[in-house]
C-alpha positions in Angstrom: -90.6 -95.3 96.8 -90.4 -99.1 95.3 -87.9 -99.6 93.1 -89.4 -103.2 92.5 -92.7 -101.0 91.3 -90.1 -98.2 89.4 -88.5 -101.6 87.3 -91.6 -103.0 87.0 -93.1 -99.5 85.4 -90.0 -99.4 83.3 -90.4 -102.9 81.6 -94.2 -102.5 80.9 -93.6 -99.2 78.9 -90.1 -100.4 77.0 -90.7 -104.2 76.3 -93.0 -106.7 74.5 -95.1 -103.7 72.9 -97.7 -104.3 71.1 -97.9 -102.8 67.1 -99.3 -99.2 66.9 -103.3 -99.3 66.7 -103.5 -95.8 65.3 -100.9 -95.0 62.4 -101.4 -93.0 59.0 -103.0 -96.2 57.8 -105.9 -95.7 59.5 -106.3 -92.6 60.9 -109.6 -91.0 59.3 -108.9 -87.6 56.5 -108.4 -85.1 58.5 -109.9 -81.8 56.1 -111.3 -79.2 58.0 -109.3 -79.9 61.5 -106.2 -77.3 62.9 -103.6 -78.5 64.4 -100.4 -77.7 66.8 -97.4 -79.6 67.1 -95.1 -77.7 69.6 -91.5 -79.0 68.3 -93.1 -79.8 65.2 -90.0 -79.8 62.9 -87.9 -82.8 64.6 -87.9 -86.2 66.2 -91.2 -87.3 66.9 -93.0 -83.9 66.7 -91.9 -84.1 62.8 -93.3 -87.9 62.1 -96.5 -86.3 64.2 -97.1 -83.4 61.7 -96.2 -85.6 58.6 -99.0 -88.5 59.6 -101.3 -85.7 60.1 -100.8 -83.4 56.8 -100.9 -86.5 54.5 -104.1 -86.6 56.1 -105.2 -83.3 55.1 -104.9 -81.3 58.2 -103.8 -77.5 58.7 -100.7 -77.9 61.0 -98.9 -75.5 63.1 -95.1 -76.4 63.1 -94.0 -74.6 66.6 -91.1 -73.7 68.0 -88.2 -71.6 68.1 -86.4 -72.2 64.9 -87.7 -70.3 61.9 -85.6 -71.7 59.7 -85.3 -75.4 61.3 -89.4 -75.1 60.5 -89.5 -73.9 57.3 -86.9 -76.8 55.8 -88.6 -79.2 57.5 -92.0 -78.1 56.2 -91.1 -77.7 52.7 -89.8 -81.4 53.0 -92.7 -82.5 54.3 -94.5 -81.0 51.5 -92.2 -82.4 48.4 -92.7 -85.7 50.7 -96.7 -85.8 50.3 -97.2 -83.7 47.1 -101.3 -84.7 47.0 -101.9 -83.6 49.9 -104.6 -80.8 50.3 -103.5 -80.0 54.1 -101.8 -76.9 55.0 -98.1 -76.3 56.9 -97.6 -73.0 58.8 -94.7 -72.5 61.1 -95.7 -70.4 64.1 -92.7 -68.9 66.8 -93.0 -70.2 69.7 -90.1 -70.1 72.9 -91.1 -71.8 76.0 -88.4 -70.5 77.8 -89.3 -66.8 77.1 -92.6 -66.9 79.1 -93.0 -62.5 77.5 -93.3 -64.3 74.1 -95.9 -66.9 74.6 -98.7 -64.8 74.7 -97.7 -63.4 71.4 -97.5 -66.8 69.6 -101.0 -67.5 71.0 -102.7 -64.4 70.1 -100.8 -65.0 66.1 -102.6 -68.2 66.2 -105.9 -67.1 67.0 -105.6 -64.0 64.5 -105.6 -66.7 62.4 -107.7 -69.3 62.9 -111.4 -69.9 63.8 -110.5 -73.8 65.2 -108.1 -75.5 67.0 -108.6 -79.0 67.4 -105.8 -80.8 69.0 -103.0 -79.2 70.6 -99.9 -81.3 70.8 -97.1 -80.0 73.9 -94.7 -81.9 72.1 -91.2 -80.1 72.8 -89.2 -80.6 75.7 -85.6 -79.9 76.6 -83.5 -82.7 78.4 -79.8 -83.0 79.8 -78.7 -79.4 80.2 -76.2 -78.0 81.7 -76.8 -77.8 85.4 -77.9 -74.5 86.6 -79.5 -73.5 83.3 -82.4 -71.6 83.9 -85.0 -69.8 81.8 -85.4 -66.2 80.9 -88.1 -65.9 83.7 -85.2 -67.2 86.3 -86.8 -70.5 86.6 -84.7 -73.8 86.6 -84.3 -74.8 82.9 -86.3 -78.2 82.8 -89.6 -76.9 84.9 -89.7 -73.3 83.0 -89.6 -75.2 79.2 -91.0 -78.2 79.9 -93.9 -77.7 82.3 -94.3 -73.1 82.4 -94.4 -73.1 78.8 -96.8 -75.4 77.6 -99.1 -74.5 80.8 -99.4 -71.2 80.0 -99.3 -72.0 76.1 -102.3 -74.2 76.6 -103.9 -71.4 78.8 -103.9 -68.9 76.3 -105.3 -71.0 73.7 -108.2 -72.1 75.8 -110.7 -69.7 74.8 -110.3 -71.5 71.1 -110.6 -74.9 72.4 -113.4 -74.1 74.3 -114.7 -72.7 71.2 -114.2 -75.5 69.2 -114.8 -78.1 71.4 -118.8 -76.3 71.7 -119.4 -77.3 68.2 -117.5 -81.0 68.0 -117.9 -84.3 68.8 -117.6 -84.9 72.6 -113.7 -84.8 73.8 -112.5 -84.8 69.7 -110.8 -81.4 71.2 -108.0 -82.4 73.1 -104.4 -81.0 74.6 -101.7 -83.7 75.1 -98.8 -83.5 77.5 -95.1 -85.0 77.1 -94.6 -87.4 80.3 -91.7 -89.6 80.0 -90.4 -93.1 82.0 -88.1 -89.9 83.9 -91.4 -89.8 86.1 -90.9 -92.9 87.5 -87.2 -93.9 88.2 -86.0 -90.2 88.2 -88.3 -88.4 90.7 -88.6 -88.6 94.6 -91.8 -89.7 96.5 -94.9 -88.3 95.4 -93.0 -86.9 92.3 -92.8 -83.6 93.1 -91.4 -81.8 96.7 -92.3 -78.3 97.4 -90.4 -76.1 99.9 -91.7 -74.0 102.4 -93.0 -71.2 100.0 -94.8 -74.1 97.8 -92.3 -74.2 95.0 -90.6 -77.3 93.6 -87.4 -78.3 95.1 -84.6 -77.9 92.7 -82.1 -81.0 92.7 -79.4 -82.3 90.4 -80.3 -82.0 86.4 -81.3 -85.3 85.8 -84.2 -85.0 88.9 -85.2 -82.1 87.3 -86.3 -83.8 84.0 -87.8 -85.9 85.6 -89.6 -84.0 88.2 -90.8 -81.8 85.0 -92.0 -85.2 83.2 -94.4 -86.1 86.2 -95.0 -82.6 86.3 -96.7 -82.5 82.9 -98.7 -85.6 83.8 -99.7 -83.7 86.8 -100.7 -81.1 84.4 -102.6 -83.1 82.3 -104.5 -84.6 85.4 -105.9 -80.9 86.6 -106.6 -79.5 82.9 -108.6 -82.5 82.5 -110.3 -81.7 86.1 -110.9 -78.3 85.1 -112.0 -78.4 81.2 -112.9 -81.3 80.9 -117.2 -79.8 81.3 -115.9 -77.9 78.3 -115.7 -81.2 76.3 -111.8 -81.2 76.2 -110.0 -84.2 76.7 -106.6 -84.1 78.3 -103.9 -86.6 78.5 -100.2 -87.2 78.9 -98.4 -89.6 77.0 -94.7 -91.6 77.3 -93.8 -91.4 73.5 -91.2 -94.8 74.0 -87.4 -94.9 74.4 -86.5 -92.6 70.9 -83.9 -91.8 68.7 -84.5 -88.3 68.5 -82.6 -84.7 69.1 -84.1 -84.6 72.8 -80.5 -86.3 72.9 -78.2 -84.1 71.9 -77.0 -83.1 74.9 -75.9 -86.5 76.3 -72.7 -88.0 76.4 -71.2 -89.7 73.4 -70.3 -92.5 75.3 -73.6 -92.6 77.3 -75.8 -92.0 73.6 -74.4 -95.1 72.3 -75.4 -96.9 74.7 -79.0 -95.4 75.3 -79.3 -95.9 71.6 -79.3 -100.0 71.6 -82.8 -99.9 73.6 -84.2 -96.9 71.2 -86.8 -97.4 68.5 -87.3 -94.7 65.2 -88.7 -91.5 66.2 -91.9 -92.6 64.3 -93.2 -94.8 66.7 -93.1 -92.2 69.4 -95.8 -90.1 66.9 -97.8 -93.4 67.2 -98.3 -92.7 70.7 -99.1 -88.8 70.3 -101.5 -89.8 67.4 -103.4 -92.3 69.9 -103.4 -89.9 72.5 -104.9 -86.6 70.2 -107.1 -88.3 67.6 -108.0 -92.5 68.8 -111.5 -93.0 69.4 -110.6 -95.2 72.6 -110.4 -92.4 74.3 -113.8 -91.0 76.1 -115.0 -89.3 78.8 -113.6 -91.7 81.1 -109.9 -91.2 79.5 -109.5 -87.6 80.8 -107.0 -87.2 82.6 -105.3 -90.8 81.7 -101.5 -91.6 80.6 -101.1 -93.3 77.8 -98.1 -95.2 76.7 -96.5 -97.1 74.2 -97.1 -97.4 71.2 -101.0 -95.6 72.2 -102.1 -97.6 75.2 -104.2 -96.3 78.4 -102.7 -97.2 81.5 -101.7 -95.7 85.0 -100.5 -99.1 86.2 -97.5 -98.6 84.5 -97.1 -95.5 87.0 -96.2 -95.8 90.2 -98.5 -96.2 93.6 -97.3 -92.9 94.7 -98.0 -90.7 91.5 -101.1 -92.1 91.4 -102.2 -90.6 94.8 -100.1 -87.9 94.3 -101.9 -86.8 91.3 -105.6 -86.7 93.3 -106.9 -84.1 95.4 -106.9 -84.8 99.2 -110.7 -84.9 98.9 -110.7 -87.6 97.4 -108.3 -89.8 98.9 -105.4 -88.2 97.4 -102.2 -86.6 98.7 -102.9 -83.0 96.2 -99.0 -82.5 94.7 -101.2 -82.3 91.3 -103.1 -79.3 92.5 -99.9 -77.9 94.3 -98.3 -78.0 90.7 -100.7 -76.6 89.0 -101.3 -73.8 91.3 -97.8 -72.9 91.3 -98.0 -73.2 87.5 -100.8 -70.5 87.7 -99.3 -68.1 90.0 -95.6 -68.2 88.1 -97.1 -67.1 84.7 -99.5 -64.7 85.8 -97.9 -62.1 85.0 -97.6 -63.1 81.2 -101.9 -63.8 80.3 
């Protein structure tokens, strides 16, 4: 691995950004379209859902927290009192891979559309060991199990949707992070001799689960993307948001001098689920801040790593994904 290429990654995502080209300036009415925001009720996941319910959407707040939820979305709503969107809060744990299904089946009870799903929540600087309910460690099971099988469930309704929309207006977006490039080992991802990921210290683990989700992005977009679904991952920016809660005082105060509000970070997710730059030829891109394409702000290695070996590639994508599949199996 480069470190020269990991520092030169780092700069072109965190410095000399350009403005936003897709805010709730400009983004078109959005009447009609439904909407999920996992982690919907804080940090960037909030600004997301505001932008997008001022702009008439029906929203899916979803997450964990009933009550977090519902006082963020009545908020919102005394925020943007002219709006004729809709705000439902929708329970969702990505660490308790029994309840997914539920939340996905709830959602297609209720709704005949789903236009952009948004895997927005993540977890970040636990205590090391954590794992899930399923066993898993903490970082892979939330960050990369949940949303995968999550965005599984629902692809019957995205399929469904996308069959009657513009081409690739249907889209699922992945959290990535700058962790994929200066916290993971070559090739992002090592497996053991079973094909599982290699668990290492907590802060490889965020990281190997940030890549991960750009890896997931990557095969979803392989896969689905005949169906007319667009899938991309995204770098929301270097945030002041809850993802650090768990960090150090000491160590927060400094993060926080290179951090930008939590708003800019929904620039990004707005670019990446609703620009018009993004085509045919996007799926499967990374997109980074504030809502620009770009895999040379990756490194060499994850770029390889994230093709099949028939074409060129070294397959760690595939690997991923595959273990993805055969770990929530059980749960579809």
């Amino acid at each position: 691995m480069s470190w020269v290429a990991s520092v030169a990654a780092i700069v072109r995502q965190s410095f000399f950004i350009a403005n936003p080209s897709l805010t709730e300036q400009n983004l078109p009415d959005q009447t009609g379209k439904v909407h999920i925001v996992t982690g919907g009720y804080s940090g960037c996941g909030q600004q997301l859902v505001k932008i997008l319910y001022q702009k008439n959407a029906a929203v899916y707040v979803a997450g964990r927290s009933e009550d977090k939820a519902l006082a963020s979305i009545e908020s919102i709503k005394r925020e943007f009192t002219e709006s004729n969107g809709r705000l439902e809060f929708l329970r969702l744990d990505l660490a308790n891979h029994n309840s997914i299904r539920a939340s996905a089946q709830e959602f297609m009870l209720k709704e005949q559309r789903l236009d952009v799903l948004t895997n927005n929540a993540g977890i970040m600087d636990t205590k090391e060991g954590s794992r899930d309910i399923s066993g898993h460690e903490i970082h892979l099971g939330t960050n990369c199990l949940g949303p995968f099988l999550f965005s599984e469930l629902l692809l019957p309704i995205l399929c469904n949707t996308a069959s009657s929309s513009s081409p690739y207006s249907v889209r699922v977006t992945w959290a990535s992070s700058l962790a994929a490039v200066f916290l993971t080992p070559e090739r992002g991802i090592e497996f053991d001799a079973d094909g599982n990921p290699k668990v290492n210290g907590v802060y490889t683990n965020y990281g190997v689960s940030k890549v991960g989700n750009w890896f997931l992005a990557a095969e979803f977009a392989r896969r689905y993307g005949k169906e007319g679904i667009l899938s991309v991952a995204w770098n929301p920016g270097n945030l002041s948001t809850e993802l650090q809660r768990h960090v150090g005082i000491l160590r927060r105060k400094m993060v926080e001098l290179f951090l930008f509000p939590a708003v800019y970070g929904a620039y990004t997710e707005l670019y990446a689920g609703w620009s018009t730059d993004l085509t045919a030829g996007s799926n499967g891109a990374y997109v980074y801040p504030w809502g620009r394409i770009g895999t040379s702000t990756l490194r060499a290695d994850l770029l390889i790593a994230a093709q099949p070996r028939e074409e060129r590639g070294t397959g760690e994508a595939g690997r991923f994904w595959e273990w993805c599949d055969k770990e929530t199996r059980q749960f579809r």
